[in-house]
N, C-alpha and C positions, 0 to 999 in steps of 0.2 A: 504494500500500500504506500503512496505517495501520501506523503502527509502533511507538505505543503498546500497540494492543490483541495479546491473544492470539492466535499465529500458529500453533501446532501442534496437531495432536490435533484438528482442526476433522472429520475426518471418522472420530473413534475413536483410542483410543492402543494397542489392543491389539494390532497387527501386529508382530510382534518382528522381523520379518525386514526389514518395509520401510522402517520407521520406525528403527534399532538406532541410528543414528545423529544420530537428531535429539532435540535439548531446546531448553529456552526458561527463559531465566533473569533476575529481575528485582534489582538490587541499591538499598540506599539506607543512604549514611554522614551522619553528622552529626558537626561538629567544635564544638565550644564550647570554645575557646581560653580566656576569662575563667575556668570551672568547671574547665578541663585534662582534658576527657573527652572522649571518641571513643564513637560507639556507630553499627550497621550492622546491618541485618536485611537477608534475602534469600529470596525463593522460588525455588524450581526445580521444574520439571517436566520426567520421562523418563517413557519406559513405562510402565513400572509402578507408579507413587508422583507425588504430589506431597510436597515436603518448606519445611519454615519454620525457619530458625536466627535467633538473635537475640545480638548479645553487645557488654554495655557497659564499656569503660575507665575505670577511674579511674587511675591511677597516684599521684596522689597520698597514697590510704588502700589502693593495693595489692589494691583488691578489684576480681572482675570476675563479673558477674552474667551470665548465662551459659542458653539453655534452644534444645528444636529438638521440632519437630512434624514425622509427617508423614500422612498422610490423602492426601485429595483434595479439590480447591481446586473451588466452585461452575464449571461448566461453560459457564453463560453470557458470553456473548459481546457487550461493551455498543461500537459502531462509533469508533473514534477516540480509545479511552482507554484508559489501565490500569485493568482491573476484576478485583484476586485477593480472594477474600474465602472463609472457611471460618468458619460457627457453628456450636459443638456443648456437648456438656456441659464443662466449664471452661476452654473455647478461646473465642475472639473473636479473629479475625484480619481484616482488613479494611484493604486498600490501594488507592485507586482517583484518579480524576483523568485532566487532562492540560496541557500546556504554557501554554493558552491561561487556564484559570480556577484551575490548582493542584490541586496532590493532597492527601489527606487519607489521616493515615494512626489507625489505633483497633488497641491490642491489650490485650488480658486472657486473659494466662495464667501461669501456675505463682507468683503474686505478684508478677507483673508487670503496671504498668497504663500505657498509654501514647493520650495525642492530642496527633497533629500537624497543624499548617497547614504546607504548602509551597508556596512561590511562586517561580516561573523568573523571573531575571532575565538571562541571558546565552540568543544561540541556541545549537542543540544542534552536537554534532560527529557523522555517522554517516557508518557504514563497510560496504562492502559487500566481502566477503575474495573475495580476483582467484582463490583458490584454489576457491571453488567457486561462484564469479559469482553467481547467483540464489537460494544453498542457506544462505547466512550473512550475518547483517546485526547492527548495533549503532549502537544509539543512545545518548548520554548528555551531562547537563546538569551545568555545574560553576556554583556560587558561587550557586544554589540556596536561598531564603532560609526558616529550618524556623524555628516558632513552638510553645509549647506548652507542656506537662507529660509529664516521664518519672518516677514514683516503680519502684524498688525496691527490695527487701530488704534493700539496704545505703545507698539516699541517694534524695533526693526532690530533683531537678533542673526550674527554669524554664526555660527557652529564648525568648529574644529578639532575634531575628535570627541564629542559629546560622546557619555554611556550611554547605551543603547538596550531595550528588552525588546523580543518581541515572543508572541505567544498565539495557536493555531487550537482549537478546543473543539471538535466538535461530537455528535451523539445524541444519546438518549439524557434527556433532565428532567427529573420529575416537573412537573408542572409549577408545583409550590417548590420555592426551593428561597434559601435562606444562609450570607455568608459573609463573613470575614477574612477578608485575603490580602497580603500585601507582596509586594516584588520592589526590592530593595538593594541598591549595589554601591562600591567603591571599588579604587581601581584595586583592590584587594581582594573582597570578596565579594558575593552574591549571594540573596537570599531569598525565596520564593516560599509561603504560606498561606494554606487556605483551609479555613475551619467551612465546610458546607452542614450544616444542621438541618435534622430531618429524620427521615425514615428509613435513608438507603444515603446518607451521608458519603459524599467523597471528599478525603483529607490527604493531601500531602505537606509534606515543609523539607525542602530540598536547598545545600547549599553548596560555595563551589567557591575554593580558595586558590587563587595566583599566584597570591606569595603572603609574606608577612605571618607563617605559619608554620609548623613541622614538615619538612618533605613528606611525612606520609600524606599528610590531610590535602597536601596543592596538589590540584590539576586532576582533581577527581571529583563525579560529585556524591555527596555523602547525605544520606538520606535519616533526618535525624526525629527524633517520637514525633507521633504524628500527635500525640495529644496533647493540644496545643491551648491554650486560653487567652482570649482577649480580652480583657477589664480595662474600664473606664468606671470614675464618680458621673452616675446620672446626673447628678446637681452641677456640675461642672461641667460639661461636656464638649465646651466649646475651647476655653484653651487648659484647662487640665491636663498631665500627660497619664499615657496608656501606659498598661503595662502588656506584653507579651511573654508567656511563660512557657517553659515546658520541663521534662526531665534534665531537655539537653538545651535551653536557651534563656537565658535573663537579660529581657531587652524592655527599654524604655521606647515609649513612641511619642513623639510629642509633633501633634497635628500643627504645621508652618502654611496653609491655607486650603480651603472647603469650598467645593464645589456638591451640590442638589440634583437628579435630574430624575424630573415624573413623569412615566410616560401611560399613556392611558390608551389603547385602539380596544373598540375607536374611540373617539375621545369622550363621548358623553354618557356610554352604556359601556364601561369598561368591563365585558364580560370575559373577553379572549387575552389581553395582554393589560396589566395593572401593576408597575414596576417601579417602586420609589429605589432610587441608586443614589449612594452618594460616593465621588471621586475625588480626594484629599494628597494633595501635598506630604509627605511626613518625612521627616528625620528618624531613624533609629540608631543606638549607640547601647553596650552593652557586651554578654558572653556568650558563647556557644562552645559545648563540649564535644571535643572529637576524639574519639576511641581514650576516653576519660580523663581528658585533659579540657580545662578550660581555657579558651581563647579569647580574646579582644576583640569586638570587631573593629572599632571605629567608627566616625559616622557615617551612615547605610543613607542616602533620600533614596526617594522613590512614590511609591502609591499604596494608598489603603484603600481598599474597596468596602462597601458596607452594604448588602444588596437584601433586598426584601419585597417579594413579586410574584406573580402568578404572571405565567410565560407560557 
């Protein structure tokens, strides 16, 4: 199986009965530590809709630039790559590549212009969920090197050698589903967690060391308990920090700016699609123990995901 290219919908998306539970989701964050901004666009496809979100951090000038499409994404099918692309009247979206020559990413919309180079430099980590053996799979690359131009409406950003994520998911998801995820890097390490809660829960938390570490732990990646906890004070919630815990991790998360996104189809009878997402900025800094040694990390930015939706 190619597990870049598009995996769903190959023979029609309109079966609501057979398909209810499948999508297919493409993610990609960039950090520029030097400029202190985060920025992360993502496609998804379910049934009914393809959708495009786009949202950049600054923290420093408090702005965040912010836009979401949804349409349907070209149907073609190119073998062994990521190929999403939609052009129409004042859309340009355009995301393609693979591991081997890099992806290129092109957008124009809403006064947003954006071109990327991206080049892998680490191998990928994927996961195939024991909960539905052949029906869910993920792939993703950390430390990912992005090049290019991002201007917006509030600041016109170069990128040179920015860290880079990207991540390919697609399968069966229960319908209600419920989560805590973050993807997290320096040019040291990388870290990738996700608490899914429910009834058929999918949990990984995967890391991957460079350097700055024992030879055994670099350049491997090490798969650490998956029983993982996120706490926040509900009465605080907005700049309190998090804690993330595990057997093998004591990490702080302290949220550096908050984005919201509700999406409701259709929008007034939200019977089929009813999805509050929220997509955060964060720093973490803290340990991780590898083959019983505790490690440093140093500070990790990156993304927290907080999701809660019937999909």
């Amino acid at each position: 199986m190619e597990l870049e290219e598009k995996q769903l919908f190959r023979d029609g998306r309109w079966n609501l009965i057979g398909n209810r539970k499948k999508k297919e989701w493409w993610y990609v964050g960039v950090s520029d530590e030097s400029q202190g901004i985060y920025f992360g666009f993502d496609f998804l496809r379910v049934n009914l809709v393809d959708s495009f979100h786009f949202v950049l951090f600054n923290p420093k000038t408090g702005k965040l630039d912010e836009c979401a499409w949804k349409g349907y994404l070209d149907a073609e099918i190119l073998p062994g790559q990521a190929f999403l692309r939609h052009v129409g009247k004042g859309v340009h979206l355009e995301y393609r590549g693979d591991e081997r020559n890099g992806w290129t990413y092109t957008m124009r919309y809403q006064g947003i212009s954006i071109d990327l180079n991206i080049e892998a430099t680490t191998p990928p980590f994927t996961k195939y969920d024991n909960m539905f053996v052949d029906e869910y799979a993920l792939l993703h690359f950390f430390h990912n090197r992005v090049s290019g131009n991002v201007q917006t409406p509030h600041g016109n950003y170069v990128l040179n050698n920015a860290l880079g994520y990207y991540d390919h998911c697609f399968g069966a998801i229960p319908r209600k589903s419920r989560w805590h995820w973050i993807a997290v890097q320096n040019e040291h390490f990388a870290l990738a967690s996700l608490m899914n809660y429910g009834p058929t829960p999918q949990c990984y938390t995967q890391g991957y060391f460079v350097s700055q570490a024992p030879e055994s732990a670099c350049r491997r990646w090490i798969r650490f308990d998956q029983d993982v906890s996120f706490e926040c004070d509900p009465l605080h919630t907005t700049c309190a920090p998090w804690r993330v815990t595990s057997p093998d991790m004591d990490l702080t998360l302290d949220i550096l700016q908050r984005s919201k996104v509700k999406t409701r189809i259709p929008p007034l009878v939200p019977f089929l699609i009813k999805i509050d997402h929220g997509e955060h900025f964060v720093r973490l800094h803290g340990r991780v123990r590898v083959d019983g040694m505790w490690i440093e990390t140093g500070d990790l930015f990156g993304v927290l995901e907080e999701h809660h939706g019937v999909w």
